[in-house]
TIVO-263657 format. One record per residue (C-alpha): x, y, z; residue in three letters. Coordinates in steps of 0.05 Angstrom, whole numbers. Layout:
# TIVO-263657
+--------+--------+--------+------+
!     c1 !     c2 !     c3 ! resn !
+--------+--------+--------+------+
!      X !      Y !      Z !  ala !
...
+--------+--------+--------+------+
***
This chain:
# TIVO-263657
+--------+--------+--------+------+
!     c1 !     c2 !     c3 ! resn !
+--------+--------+--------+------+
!   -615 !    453 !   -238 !  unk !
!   -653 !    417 !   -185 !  unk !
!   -661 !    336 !   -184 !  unk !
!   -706 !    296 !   -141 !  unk !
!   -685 !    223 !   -116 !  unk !
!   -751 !    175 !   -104 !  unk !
!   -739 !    119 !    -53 !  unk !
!   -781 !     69 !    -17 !  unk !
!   -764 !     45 !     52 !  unk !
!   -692 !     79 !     40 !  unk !
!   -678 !     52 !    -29 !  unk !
!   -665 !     96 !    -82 !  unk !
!   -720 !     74 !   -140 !  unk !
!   -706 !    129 !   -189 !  unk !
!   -670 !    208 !   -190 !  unk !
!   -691 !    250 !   -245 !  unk !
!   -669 !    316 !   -260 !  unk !
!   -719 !    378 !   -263 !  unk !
!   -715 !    411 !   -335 !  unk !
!   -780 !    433 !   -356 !  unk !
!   -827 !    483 !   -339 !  unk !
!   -871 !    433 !   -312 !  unk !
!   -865 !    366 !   -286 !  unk !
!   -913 !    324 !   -271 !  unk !
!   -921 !    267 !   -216 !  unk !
!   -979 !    211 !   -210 !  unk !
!   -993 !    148 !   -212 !  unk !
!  -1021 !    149 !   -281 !  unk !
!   -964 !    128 !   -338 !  unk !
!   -972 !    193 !   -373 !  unk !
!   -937 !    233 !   -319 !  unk !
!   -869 !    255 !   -314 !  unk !
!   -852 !    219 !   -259 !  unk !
!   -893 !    162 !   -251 !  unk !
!   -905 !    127 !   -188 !  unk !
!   -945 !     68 !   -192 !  unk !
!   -974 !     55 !   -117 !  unk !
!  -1045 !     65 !   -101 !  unk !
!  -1027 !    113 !    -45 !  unk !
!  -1011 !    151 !   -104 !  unk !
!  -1068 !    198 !   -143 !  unk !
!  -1070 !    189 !   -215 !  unk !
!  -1053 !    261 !   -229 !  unk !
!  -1017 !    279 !   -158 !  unk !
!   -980 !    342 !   -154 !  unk !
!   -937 !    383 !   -204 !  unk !
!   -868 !    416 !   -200 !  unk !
!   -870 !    484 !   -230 !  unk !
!   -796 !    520 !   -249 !  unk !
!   -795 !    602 !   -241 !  unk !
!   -727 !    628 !   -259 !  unk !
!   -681 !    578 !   -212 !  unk !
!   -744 !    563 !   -161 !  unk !
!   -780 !    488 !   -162 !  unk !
!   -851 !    501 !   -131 !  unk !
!   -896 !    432 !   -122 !  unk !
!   -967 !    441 !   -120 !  unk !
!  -1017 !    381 !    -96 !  unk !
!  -1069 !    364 !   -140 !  unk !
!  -1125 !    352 !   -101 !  unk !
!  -1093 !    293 !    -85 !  unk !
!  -1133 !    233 !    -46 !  unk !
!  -1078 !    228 !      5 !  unk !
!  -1045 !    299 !      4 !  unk !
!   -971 !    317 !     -4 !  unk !
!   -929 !    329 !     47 !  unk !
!   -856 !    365 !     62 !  unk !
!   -819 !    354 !    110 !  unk !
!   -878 !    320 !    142 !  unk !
!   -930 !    387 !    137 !  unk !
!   -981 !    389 !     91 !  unk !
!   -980 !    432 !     30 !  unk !
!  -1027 !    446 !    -22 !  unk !
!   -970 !    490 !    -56 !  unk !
!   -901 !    514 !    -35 !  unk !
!   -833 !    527 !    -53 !  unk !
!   -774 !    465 !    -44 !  unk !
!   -712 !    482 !    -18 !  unk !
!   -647 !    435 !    -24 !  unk !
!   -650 !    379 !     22 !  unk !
!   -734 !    385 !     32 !  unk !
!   -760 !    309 !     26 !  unk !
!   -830 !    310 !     -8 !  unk !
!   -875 !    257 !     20 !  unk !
!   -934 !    218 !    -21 !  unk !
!   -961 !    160 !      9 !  unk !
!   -898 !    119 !     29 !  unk !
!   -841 !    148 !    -16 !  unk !
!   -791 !    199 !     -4 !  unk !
!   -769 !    241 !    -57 !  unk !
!   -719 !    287 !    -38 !  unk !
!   -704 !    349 !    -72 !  unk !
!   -639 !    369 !    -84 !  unk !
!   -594 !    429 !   -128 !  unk !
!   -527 !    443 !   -149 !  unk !
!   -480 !    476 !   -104 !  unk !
!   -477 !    550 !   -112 !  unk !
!   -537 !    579 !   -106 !  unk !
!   -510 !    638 !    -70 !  unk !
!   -573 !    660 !    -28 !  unk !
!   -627 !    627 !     10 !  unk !
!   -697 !    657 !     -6 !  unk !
!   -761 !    659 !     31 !  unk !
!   -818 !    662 !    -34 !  unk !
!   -888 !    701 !    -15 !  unk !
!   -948 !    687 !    -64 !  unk !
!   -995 !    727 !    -67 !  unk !
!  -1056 !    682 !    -94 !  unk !
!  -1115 !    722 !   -116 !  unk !
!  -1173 !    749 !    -66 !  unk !
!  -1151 !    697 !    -17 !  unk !
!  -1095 !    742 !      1 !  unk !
!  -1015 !    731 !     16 !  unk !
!   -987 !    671 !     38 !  unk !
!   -914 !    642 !     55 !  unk !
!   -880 !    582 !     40 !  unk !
!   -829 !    586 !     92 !  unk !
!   -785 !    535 !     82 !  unk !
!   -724 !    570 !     89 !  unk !
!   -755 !    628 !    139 !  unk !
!   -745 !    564 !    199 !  unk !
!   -817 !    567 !    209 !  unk !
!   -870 !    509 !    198 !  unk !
!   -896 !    508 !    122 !  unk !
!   -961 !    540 !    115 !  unk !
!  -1013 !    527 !     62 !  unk !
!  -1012 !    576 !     -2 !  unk !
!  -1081 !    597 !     17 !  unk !
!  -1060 !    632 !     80 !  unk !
!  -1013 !    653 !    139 !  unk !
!  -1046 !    612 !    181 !  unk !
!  -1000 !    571 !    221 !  unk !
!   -957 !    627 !    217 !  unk !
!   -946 !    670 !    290 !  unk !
!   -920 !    733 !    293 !  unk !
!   -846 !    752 !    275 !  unk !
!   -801 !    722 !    334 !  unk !
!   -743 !    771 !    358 !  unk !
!   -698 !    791 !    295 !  unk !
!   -665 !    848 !    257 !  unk !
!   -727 !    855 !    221 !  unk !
!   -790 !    840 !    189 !  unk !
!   -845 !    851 !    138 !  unk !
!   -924 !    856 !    166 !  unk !
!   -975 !    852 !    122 !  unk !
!  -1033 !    908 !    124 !  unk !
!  -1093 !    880 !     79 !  unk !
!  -1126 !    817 !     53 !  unk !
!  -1138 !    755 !     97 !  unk !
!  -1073 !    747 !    118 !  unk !
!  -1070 !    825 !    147 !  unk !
!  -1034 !    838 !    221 !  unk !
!   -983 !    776 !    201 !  unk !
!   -909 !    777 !    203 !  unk !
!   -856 !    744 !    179 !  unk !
!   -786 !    756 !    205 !  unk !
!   -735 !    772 !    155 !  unk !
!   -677 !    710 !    175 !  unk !
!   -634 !    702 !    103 !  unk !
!   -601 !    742 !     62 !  unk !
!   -641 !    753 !     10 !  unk !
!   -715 !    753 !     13 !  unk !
!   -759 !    748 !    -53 !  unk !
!   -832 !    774 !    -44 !  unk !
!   -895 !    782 !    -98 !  unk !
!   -929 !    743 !   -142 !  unk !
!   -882 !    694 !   -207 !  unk !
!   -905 !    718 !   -274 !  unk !
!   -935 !    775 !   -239 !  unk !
!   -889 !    819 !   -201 !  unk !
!   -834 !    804 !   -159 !  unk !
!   -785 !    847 !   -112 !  unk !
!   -722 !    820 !    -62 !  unk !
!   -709 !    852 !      5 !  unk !
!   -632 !    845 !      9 !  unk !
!   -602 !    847 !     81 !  unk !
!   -539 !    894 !     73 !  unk !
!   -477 !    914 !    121 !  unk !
!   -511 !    993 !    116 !  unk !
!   -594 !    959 !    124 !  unk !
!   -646 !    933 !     81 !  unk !
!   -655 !    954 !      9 !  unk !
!   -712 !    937 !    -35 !  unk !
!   -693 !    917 !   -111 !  unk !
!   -750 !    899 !   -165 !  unk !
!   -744 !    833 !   -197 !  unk !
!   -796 !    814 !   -240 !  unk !
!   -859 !    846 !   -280 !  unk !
!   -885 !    897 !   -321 !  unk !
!   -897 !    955 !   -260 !  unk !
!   -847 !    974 !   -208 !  unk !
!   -866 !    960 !   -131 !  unk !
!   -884 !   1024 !    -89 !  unk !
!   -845 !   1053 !    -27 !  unk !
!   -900 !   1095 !     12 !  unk !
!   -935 !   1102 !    -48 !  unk !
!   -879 !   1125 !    -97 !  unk !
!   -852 !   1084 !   -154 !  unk !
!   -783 !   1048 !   -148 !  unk !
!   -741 !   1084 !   -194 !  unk !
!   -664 !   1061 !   -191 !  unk !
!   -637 !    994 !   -186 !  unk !
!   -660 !    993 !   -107 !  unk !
!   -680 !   1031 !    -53 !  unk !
!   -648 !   1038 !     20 !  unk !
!   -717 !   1015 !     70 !  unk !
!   -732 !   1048 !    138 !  unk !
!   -770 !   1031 !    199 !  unk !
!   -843 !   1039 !    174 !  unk !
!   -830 !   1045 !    103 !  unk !
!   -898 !   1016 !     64 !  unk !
!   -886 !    973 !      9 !  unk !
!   -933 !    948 !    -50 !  unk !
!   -932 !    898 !   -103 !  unk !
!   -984 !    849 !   -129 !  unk !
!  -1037 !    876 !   -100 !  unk !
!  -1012 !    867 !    -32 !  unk !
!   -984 !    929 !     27 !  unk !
!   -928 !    903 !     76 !  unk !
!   -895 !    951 !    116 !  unk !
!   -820 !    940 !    130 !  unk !
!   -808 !    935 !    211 !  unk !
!   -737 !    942 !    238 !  unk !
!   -723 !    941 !    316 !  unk !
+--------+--------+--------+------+
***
């Protein structure tokens, strides 16, 4: 389990562990974790657990959240990321052993894909889009998406293990291997597509050009 530490000009003020589904932050005394500063909205963002994943989602918040000193309306915390709201530091931290590093694509509605790449060593985007997001630098290889607003982007595939799809919705990992990539489902009701035909097994070995689908969204698998 994750817990976050909240300090003020580098003292520690409280830690509190992450247990429930959702947690709360604001400055109103209802919250969760309450943080009573008027740099601080009343309702200001919310922590969200899927399976062993924090996400923190701004509010709408009068001053806006910030990680690792971006902007974020919604994206996924990694150990070590330091969430910023107004002028307090909480930094998010988790148990030793989580044995891969994982770079979370959300697909959110009509307004297409979008990354929170964190752990992909790329700025953190907004969940609305790819925006800030250039194409795939130099690597072993990458996913492009093909439709929605975020279509012609790329994100290069840097860890281990890479989870795309939508929580609650339907999920799949790309899993760098010695032998290549495979694709494995993870979560939901239907199966993610490989050119168009169901995943059947466990996983599936991917090739240069394989399409995949899940969620809505087409990404085609791009090895150099």
């Amino acid at each position: 389990m994750g817990k976050l530490v909240v300090s003020l000009d580098g003292v520690v003020i409280k830690e509190v562990q992450i247990t429930k589904d959702k947690t709360t932050l604001g400055r109103r005394p209802y919250n969760d974790i309450v943080i009573d500063n008027l740099a601080v909205s009343g309702e200001h963002a919310v922590l969200q657990m899927v399976g062993a994943d924090v996400f923190i989602e701004d509010l709408n918040s009068t001053n806006g959240t910030y990680i690792n000193g971006k902007a974020i309306k919604k994206q996924l915390l990694a150990h070590n990321d330091t969430v910023e709201i107004g002028k307090y530091k909480i930094k998010y931290l988790v148990e030793e052993g989580n044995e891969y590093e994982k770079t979370m694509i959300v697909r959110q509605g009509a307004g297409g894909p979008a990354v929170s790449p964190s752990y992909a060593q790329t700025a953190p985007a907004p969940v609305s889009s790819f925006g800030n997001l250039g194409p795939a630098s130099n690597g072993t290889a990458s996913i492009k998406v093909l439709n929605g607003a975020a279509a012609g982007r790329e994100v290069t595939l840097t860890k281990v293990v890479t989870t795309v799809g939508k929580p609650g919705v339907q999920v799949a990992s790309i899993t760098k291997r010695p032998g290549g990539y495979v694709l494995a489902h993870v979560e939901g009701s239907s199966r993610p597509t490989v050119n168009g035909v169901p995943l059947v097994g466990d996983s599936v070995p991917l090739k240069n050009g394989d399409v995949i689908e899940l969620a809505g969204t087409q990404m085609q698998f791009i090895q150099a």
